[in-house]
C-alpha positions as CSV (number, residue, x, y, z in Angstrom):
1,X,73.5,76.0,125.2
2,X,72.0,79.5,124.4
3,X,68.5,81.6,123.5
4,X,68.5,81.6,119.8
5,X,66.0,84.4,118.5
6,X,65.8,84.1,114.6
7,X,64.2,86.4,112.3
8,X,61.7,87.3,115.2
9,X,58.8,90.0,114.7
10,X,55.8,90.4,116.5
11,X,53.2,92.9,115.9
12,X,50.4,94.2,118.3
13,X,46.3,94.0,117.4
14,X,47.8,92.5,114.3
15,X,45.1,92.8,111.1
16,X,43.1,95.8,112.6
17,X,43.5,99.3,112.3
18,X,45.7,99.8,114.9
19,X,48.0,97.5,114.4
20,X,51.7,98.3,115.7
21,X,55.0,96.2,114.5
22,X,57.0,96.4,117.8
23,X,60.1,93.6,116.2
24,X,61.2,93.3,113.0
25,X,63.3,90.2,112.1
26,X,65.7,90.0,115.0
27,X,67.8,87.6,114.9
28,X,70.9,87.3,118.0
29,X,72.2,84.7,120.3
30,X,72.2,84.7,123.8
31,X,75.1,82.6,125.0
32,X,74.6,80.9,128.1
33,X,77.0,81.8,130.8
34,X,76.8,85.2,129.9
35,X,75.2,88.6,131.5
36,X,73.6,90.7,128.3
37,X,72.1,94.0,128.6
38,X,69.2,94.8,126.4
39,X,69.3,98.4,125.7
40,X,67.4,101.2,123.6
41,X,65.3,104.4,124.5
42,X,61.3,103.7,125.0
43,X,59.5,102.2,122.1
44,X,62.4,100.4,121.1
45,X,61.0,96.9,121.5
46,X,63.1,95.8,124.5
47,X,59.9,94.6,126.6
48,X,58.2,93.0,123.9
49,X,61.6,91.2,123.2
50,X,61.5,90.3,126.9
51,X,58.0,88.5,126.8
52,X,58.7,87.0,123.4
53,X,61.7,85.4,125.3
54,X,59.6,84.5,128.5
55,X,57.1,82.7,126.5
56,X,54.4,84.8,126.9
57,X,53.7,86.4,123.7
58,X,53.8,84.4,120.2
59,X,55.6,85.9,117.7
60,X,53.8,87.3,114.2
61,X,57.2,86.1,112.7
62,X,60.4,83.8,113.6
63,X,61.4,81.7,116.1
64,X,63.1,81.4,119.8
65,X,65.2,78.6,120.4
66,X,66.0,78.1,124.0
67,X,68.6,75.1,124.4
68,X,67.7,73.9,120.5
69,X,63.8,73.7,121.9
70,X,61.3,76.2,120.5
71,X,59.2,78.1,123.0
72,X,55.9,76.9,120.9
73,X,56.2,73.8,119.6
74,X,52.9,72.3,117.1
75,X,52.3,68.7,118.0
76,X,51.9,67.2,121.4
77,X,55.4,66.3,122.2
78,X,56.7,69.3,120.9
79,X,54.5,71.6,123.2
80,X,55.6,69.1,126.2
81,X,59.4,70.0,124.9
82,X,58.5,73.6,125.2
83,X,56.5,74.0,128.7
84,X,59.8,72.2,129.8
85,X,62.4,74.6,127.7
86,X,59.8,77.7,129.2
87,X,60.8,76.5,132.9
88,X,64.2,77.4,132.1
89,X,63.4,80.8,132.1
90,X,63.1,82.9,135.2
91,X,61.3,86.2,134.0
92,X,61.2,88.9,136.3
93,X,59.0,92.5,135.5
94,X,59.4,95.9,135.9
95,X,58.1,95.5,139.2
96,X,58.2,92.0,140.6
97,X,56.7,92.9,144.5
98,X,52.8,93.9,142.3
99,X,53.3,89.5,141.9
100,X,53.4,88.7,145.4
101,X,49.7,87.5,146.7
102,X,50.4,84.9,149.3
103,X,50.2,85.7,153.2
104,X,53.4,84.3,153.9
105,X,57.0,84.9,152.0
106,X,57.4,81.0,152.1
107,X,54.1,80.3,150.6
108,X,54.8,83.0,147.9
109,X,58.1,81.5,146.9
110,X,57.2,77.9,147.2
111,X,54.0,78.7,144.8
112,X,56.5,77.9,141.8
113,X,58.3,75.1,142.7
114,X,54.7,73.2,144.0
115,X,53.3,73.7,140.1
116,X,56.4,71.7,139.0
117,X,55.6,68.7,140.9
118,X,58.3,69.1,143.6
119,X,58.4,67.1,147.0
120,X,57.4,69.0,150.1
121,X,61.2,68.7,150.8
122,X,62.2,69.7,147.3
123,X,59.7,72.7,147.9
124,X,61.5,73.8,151.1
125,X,65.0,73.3,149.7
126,X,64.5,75.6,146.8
127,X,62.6,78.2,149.3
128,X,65.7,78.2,151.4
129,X,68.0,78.6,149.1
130,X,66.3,81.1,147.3
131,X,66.1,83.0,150.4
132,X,69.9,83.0,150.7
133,X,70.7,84.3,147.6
134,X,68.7,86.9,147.7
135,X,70.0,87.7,151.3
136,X,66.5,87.7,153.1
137,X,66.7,86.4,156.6
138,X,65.3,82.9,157.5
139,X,63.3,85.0,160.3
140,X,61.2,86.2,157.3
141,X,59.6,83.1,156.4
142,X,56.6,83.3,158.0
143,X,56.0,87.5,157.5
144,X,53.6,88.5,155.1
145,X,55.3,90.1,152.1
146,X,53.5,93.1,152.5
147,X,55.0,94.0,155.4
148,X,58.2,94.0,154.0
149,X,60.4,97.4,152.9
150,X,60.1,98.0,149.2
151,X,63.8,96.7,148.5
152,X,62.7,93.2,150.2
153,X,59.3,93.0,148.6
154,X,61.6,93.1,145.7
155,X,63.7,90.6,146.9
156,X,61.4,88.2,147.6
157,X,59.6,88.3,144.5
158,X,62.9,87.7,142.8
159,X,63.5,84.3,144.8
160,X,60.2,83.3,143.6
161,X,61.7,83.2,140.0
162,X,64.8,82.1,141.4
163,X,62.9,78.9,143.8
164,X,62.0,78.0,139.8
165,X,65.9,77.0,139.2
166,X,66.0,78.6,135.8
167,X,69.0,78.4,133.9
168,X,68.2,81.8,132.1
169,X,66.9,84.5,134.1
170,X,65.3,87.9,132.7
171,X,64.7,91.0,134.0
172,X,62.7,94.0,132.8
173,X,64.1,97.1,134.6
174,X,64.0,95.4,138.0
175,X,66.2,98.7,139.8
176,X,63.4,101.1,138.9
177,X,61.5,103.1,141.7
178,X,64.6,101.8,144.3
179,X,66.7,104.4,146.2
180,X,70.4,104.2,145.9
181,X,71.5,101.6,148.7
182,X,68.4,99.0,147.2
183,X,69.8,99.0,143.9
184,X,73.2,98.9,144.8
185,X,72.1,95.5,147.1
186,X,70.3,94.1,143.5
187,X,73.1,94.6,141.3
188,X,75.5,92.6,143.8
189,X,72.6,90.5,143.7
190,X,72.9,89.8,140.5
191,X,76.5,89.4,140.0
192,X,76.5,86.9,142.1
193,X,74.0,85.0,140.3
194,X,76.5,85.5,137.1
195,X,79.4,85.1,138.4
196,X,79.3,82.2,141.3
197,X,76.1,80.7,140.5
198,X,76.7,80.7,136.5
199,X,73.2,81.7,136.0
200,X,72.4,83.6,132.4
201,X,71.0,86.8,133.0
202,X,69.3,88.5,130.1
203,X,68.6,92.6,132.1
204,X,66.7,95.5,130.3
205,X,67.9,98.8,131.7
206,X,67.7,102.7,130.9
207,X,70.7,103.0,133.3
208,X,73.6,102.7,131.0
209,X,75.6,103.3,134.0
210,X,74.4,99.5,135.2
211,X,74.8,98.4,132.1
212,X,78.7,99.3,132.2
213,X,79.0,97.7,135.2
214,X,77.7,94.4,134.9
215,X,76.9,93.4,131.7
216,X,80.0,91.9,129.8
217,X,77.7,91.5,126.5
218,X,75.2,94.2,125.4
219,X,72.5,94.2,122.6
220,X,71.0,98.3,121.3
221,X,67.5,98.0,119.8
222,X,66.4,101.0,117.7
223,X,63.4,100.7,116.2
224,X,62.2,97.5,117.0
225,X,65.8,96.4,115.6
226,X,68.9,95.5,116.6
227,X,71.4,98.1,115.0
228,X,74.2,97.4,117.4
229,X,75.8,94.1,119.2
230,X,79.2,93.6,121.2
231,X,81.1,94.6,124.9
232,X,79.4,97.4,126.5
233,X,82.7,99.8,126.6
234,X,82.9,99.3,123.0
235,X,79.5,100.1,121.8
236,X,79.7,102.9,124.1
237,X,81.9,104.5,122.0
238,X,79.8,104.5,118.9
239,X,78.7,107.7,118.7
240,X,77.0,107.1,115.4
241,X,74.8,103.7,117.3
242,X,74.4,105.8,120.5
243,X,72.8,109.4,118.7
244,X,70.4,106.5,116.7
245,X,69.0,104.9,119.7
246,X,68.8,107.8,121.7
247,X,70.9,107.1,124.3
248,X,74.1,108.7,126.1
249,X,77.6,106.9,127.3
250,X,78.0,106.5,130.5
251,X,79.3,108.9,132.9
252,X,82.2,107.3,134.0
253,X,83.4,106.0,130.6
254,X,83.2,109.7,129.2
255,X,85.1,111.1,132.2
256,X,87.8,108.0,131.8
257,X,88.0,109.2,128.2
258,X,88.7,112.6,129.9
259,X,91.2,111.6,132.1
260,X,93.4,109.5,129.3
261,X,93.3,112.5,127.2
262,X,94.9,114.4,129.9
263,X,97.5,111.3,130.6
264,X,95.7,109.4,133.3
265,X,95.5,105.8,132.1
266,X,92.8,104.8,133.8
267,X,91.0,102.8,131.3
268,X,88.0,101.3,131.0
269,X,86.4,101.6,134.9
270,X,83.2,100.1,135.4
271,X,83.2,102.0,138.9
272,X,84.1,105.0,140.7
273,X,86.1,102.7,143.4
274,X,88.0,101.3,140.1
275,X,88.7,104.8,138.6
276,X,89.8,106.3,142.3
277,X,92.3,103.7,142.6
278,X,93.9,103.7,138.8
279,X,94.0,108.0,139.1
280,X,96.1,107.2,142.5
281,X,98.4,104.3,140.7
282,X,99.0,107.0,138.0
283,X,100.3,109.9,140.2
């Protein structure tokens, strides 16, 4: 089971004089089970790549394969195939609260699970346990999302992709605009969903921190290609990939680099609890 992408391009206003190529012939494999980082510095193609994946763009060029099923089949039963193999995939934007529209958080995460034909009891089964993973209090059922802080808008818009059961789920920078304490409550968030859940999770971030931390599989876009594929503390340390895509190592790796070099064998730490603790093993 995995998200093929083969050969994929897509260009924008295609045949007019304004015409952009945002992908050109990626091809990479997105293995289920795992948590991949898309990364890359603006213009890079990681959005489109996210809404080719999503199903809501068609490509100029190549294919995506979501469990052997492509997202836009050409005969009837093929298109049926793919409306099924798109329901696998929870997408999530930049920011997922501007989707909210119902007066009521139930009613906004049950409005995915009703357009799939679910019971009235299925409904509320998948609203509760939505709700639960994304830690929002039963008590909140009935509130209007509105009146929610900005970290549980968030939240509840993610259960709405989550209320869809997707075996995939993609996300578009979902930290951005949070302060410090919401995204550290999204990225345990999501974790979670990896780890004991064994949801996919596909994340496009600028935070190459993040990336470090949770991502065991990460995939750097330059150019509306992919120039670089592997673990995240590897690619990290190719300078040469890093200085093309515009982007900088982590903080914490480059001070762990540091620290060896003075002969503190901390290692590759994904946080600062991690590095504390090896430094204090190593006195």
């Amino acid at each position: 089971m995995s998200i093929e992408i083969e050969s994929l391009s897509y260009t924008y206003m295609e045949k007019t004089p304004l015409s952009h190529t945002a992908l050109h012939g990626v091809t990479l494999t997105i293995a289920s089970g795992s948590f991949t980082a898309i990364a890359g510095e603006t213009g890079a193609g990681k959005s489109t790549l996210m809404q080719l994946i999503g199903g809501l763009l068609i490509p100029t060029a190549g294919q995506i394969l979501v469990d052997g099923v492509s997202l836009h089949g050409k005969t009837k039963k093929e298109k049926e195939a793919a409306r099924t193999a798109r329901f696998r995939i929870g997408m999530v934007f930049q920011y997922p609260e501007h989707q909210l529209f119902e007066e009521s958080v139930y009613e906004d995460i049950a409005f995915g699970p009703r357009n799939q034909g679910l019971t009235d009891a299925e409904v509320e089964a998948r609203v509760r346990e939505a709700m639960e993973l994304v830690r929002l209090p039963e008590s909140y059922r009935d509130r209007s999302p509105f009146a929610l802080s900005g970290g549980e808008r968030r939240r509840a818009a993610i259960a709405g992709v989550l209320a869809l059961a997707p075996r995939y789920l993609v996300l578009d920078e979902p930290a951005a605009g949070l302060d410090p304490r919401g995204r550290e409550t999204l990225l345990s968030m999501l974790t979670m969903l990896h780890r004991e859940r064994g949801v996919s999770i596909v994340l496009v971030s600028h935070s190459m921190e993040d990336i470090l931390r949770v991502a065991d599989h990460m995939v750097i876009l330059a150019g509306g290609q992919v120039i670089g594929e592997g673990a995240p503390h590897v690619l990290f340390q190719r300078d040469d990939l890093l200085v093309r895509a515009s982007l900088a190592a982590p903080h914490l790796l480059r001070l762990g680099q540091k620290l060896t070099a003075a002969g503190y064998l901390v290692g590759n730490c994904t946080t600062v609890e991690d590095m504390a603790a090896k430094i204090l093993e190593a006195r």
